[in-house]
N, C-alpha and C positions, 0 to 999 in steps of 0.2 A: 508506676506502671504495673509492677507485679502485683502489687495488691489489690488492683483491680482485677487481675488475671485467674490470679490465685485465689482460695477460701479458706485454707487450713495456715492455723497461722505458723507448725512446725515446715510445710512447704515452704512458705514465703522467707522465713528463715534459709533455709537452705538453699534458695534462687539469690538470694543477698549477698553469702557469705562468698559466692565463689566466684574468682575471676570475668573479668570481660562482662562486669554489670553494665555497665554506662552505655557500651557497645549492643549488649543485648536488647536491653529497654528501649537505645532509639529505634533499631529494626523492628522491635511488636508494636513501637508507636506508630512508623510509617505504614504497617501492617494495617492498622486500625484504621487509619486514616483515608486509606483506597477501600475501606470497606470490610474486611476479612472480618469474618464471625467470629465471637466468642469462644465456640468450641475450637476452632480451629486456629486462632492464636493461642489459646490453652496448651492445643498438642505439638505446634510448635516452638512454645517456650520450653517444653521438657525434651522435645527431639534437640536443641540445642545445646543440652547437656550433652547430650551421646555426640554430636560433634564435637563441641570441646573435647572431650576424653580420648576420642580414637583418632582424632587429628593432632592431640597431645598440643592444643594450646591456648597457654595463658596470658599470652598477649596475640595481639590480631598481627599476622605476618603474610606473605602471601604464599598461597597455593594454588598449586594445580592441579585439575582435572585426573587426571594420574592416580594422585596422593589422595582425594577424595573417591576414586574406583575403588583403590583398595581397600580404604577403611571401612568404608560400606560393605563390602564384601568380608569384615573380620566382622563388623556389626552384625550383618545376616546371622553369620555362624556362630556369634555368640544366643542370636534371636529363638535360634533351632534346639536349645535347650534351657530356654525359660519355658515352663508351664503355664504362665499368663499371657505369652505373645497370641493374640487373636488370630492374627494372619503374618507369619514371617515371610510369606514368598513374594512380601511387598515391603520388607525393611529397608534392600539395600536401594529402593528407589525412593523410598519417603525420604531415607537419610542424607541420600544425593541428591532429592529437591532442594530439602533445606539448607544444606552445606553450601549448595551454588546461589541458591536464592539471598544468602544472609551475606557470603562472602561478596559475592556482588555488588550489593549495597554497601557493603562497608571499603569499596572497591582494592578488593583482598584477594579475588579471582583471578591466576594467572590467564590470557587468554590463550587458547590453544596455538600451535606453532603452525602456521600454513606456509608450507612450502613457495617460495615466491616463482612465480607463474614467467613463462618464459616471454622477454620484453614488454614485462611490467613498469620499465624505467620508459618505456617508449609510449606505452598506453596513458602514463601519469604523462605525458609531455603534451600527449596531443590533446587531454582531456583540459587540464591547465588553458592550455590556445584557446579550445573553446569557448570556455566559460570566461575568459578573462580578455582574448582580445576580439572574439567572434560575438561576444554576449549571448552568449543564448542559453536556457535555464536550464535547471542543473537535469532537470528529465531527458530533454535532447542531449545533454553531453553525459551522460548516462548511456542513454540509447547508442550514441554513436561511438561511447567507448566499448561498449559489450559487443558491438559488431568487427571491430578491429581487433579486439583479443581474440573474439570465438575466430577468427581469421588466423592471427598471428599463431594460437596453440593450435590449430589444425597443419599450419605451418611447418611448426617445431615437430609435431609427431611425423610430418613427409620428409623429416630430416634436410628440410631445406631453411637457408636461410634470407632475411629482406633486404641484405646487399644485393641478393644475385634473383631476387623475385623477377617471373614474366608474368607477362598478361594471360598467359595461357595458365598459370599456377591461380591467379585468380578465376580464371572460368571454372576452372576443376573445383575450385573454392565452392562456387557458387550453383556448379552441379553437384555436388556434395549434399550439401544442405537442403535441395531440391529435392534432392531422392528421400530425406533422410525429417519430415514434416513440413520441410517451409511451402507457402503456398506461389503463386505466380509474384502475388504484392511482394509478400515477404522477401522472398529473392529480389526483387526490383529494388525494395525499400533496403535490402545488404547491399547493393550494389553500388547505392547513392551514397551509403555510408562509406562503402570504400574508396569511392573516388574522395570524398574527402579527405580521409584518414591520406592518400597517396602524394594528396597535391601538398599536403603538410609534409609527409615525409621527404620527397622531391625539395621542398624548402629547405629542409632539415640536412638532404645529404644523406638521410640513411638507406633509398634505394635509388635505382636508376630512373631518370628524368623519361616523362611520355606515359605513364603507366596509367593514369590518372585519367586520360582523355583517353585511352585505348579500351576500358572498362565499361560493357553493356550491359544493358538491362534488358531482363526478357518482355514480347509485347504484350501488352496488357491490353484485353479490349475495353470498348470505349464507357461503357458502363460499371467497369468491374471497379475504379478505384472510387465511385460515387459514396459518399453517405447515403446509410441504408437508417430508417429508424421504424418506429410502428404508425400506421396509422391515426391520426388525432382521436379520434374517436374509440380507439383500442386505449388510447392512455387516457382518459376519462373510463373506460371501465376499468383499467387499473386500480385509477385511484378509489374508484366506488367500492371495491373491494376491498380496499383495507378497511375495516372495521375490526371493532371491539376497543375498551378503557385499559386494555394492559400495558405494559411499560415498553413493551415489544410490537405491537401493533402500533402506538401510539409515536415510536421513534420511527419505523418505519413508514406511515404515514410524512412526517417531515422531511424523511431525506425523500423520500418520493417526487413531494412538491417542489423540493429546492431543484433535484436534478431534472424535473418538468418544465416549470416555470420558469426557469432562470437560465437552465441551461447549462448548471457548471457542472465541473470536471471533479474527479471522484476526489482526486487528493483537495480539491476547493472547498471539499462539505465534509472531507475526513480534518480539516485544519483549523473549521471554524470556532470561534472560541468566545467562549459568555458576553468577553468584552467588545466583540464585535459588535452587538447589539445596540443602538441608539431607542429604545421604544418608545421614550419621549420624541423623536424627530421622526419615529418609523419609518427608519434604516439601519443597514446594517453593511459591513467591510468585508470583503473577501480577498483573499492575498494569492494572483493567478499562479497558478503550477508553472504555464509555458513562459508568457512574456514578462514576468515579473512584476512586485509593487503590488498594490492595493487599489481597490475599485469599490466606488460606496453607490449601493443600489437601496431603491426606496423597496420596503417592508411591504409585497401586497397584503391584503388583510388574509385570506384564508390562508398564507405561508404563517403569519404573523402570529393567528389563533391556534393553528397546528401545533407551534414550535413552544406556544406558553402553554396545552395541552400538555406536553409533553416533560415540560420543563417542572408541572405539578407532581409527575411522578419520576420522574430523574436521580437514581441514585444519589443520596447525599456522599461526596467525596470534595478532598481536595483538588483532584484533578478540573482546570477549565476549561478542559475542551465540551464543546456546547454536547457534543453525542459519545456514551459512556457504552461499555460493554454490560451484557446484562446482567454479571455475575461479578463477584468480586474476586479478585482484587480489581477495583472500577478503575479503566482507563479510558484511552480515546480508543474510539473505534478505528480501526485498520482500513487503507484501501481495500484489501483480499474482502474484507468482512461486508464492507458496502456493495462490492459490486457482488457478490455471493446473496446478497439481500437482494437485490433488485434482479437481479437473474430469475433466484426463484418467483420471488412474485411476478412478474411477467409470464416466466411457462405454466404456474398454476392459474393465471388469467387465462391462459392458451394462446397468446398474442403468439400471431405467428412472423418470426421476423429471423433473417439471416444469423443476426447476431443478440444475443440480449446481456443488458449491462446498462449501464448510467451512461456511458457516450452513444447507447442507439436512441436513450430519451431526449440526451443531447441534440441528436439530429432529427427528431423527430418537432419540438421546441422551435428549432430554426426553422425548417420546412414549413413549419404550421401560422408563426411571424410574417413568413415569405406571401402565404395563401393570404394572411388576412390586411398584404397591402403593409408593410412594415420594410420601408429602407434599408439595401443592404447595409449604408454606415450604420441604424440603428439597430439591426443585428447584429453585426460587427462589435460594437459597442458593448450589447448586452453579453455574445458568448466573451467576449475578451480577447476578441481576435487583433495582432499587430499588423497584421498585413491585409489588408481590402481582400486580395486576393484567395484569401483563405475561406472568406466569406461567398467570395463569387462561387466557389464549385456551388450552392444551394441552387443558384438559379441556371444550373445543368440539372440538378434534380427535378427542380419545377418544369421547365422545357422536358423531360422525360414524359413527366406527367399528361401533361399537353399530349402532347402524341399521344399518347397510349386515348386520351377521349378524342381525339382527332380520327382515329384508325375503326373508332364504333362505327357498327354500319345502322345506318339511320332509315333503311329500307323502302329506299328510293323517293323518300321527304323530297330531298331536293332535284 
């Protein structure tokens, strides 16, 4: 692996001779391997000397975060009287990339010490419950644990504790959070989650019985919890607008279509992977976020040609997740990053919509299924929905619709 790296053959001597080879070379092969250029595994096979040296080691042990502050910081100041350093008031952070990046990999990074959060042993209980006797997937028992902490440490700082919680300690909860960004949903949607989290604890024994049914939600008017998405016709100029052969136009074109077409969910199209692909059978497997398992949907063709568009210019990497970042080190693309994609392209279309992100394409998808005479079960179906129910709010958006051309005035036609 050096000798590819390196050119001088007194160099490559000297990368050879010294401690922690074997350790080295696998990290600039995995390097290579997600992508990293030539020059830039070059400069980090030699910043990896200067870790060895001022972390003082010749075998791999673990560190932490601490121990690499500082040595970067004796590195700086050694930096500040070489006459060749280009830029020192960037050493002690190149030398803390790689020290974290390599120890990491060689899983040699102590991880840092967080303080354990107060009734953390009660948040892992009720999270457990859910996903385990409740079934519900890991994003709602996520969701509903984040809302019982952000509860429980608002709690602890009122210096009160969930033996002796009222119902009134939960309204102030929920007027808290009210004043302090949440919206009318948001509060609603805390609210729900409390009552859950209560009627577990009431099981549990860890507060007083009743609290759970005594817990309200503020009123929501009758329109406000609807899915909102764009116009059909607005996501066709969408898509008209991605153009151009670049690697970036070309991925964003596919996730477009997947989160149009089909309708999924951001972590559905962040997860997809090479081998989901059947192109002999034109289909493909998507593994749901909410309800769990796997769903095999047939390949339209303009998804189909988009995606092997794309696939022509696709970073070569070992990574198989189907959509890669654009730069290397190549990985899978991130939720944050898809729906940051789809955001802007919508406000640079101009689409004008409440919300922009892959779930208002989402609901735009359904609604448009609904118009063209498509069964709720076969929408249902298609988004991934477990419950009918979840499906039925659409045909509250279409009945919207209606109205709204019901209410034109026809100018005395009839």
């Amino acid at each position: 692996m050096l000798t590819t790296i390196l050119k001088r053959p007194y160099y490559i001597t000297r990368h050879q001779e010294l401690p922690l080879r074997t350790e080295r070379e696998a990290f600039l092969e995995h390097l290579r391997n997600q992508g990293t250029s030539h020059a830039a595994l070059r400069s980090i096979c030699w910043q990896m000397l200067n870790v060895m040296e001022h972390l003082q080691l010749k075998r791999m042990r673990m560190v932490s975060l601490e121990e690499i502050k500082k040595a970067a910081e004796r590195w700086a100041i050694e930096q500040r009287t070489n006459p060749r350093a280009r830029s020192y008031g960037e050493s002690a952070r190149y030398f803390t990339y790689v020290a974290k990046k390599w120890l990491r990999f060689a899983g040699k990074l102590e991880p840092p010490k967080v303080p354990r959060r107060p009734y953390a042993d009660r948040v892992e209980d009720f999270a457990q419950w859910l996903l385990n006797e409740e079934g519900l997937s890991e994003l709602s028992v996520q969701s509903y644990s984040w809302k019982a902490r952000w509860f429980l440490e608002w709690l602890s700082g009122e210096s009160r504790s969930l033996s002796r919680v009222r119902i009134r300690d939960v309204d102030a909860f929920l007027v808290f959070k009210a004043g302090h960004g949440w919206s009318r949903r948001s509060v609603a949607i805390g609210a729900q989650s409390l009552r859950v989290f209560f009627r577990h604890a009431e099981r549990r024994g860890w507060c007083r019985a009743g609290i759970a049914d005594g817990i309200e939600s503020p009123r929501l008017y009758v329109q406000e919890g609807l899915p909102e998405g764009p116009e059909w016709s607005d996501v066709q100029r969408l898509l008209a607008g991605v153009r151009g052969e670049s690697v970036y136009a070309l991925r964003a074109r596919a996730v477009l279509l997947l989160f149009t077409l089909y309708g999924l969910r951001v972590g559905e199209v962040s997860r997809l992977q090479l081998e989901d692909f059947d192109w002999r059978a034109e289909s493909f497997v998507v593994s749901h976020s909410k309800r769990g398992g796997s769903q095999q949907y047939p390949l339209q063709h303009e998804v189909g040609e988009a995606i092997l568009a794309y696939l022509r210019v696709r970073p070569q990497a070992r990574c198989r997740h189907l959509f890669l970042t654009l730069n290397p080190p190549y990985r899978s693309v991130g939720t944050a990053s898809l729906w940051n994609l789809t955001s802007r392209r919508m406000r640079e279309a101009g689409i004008r919509c409440r919300r922009h992100g892959p779930h208002s394409l989402r609901h735009a998808c359904a609604t448009h299924l609904l118009e063209q005479g498509a069964s709720l079960k076969e929408i249902g179906d298609l988004l991934g929905h477990r419950d009918a129910t979840s499906t039925g709010i659409y045909t509250k958006v279409h009945l919207t619709a209606l109205r709204r051309v019901a209410e034109v005035d026809l100018g005395g036609l009839l």
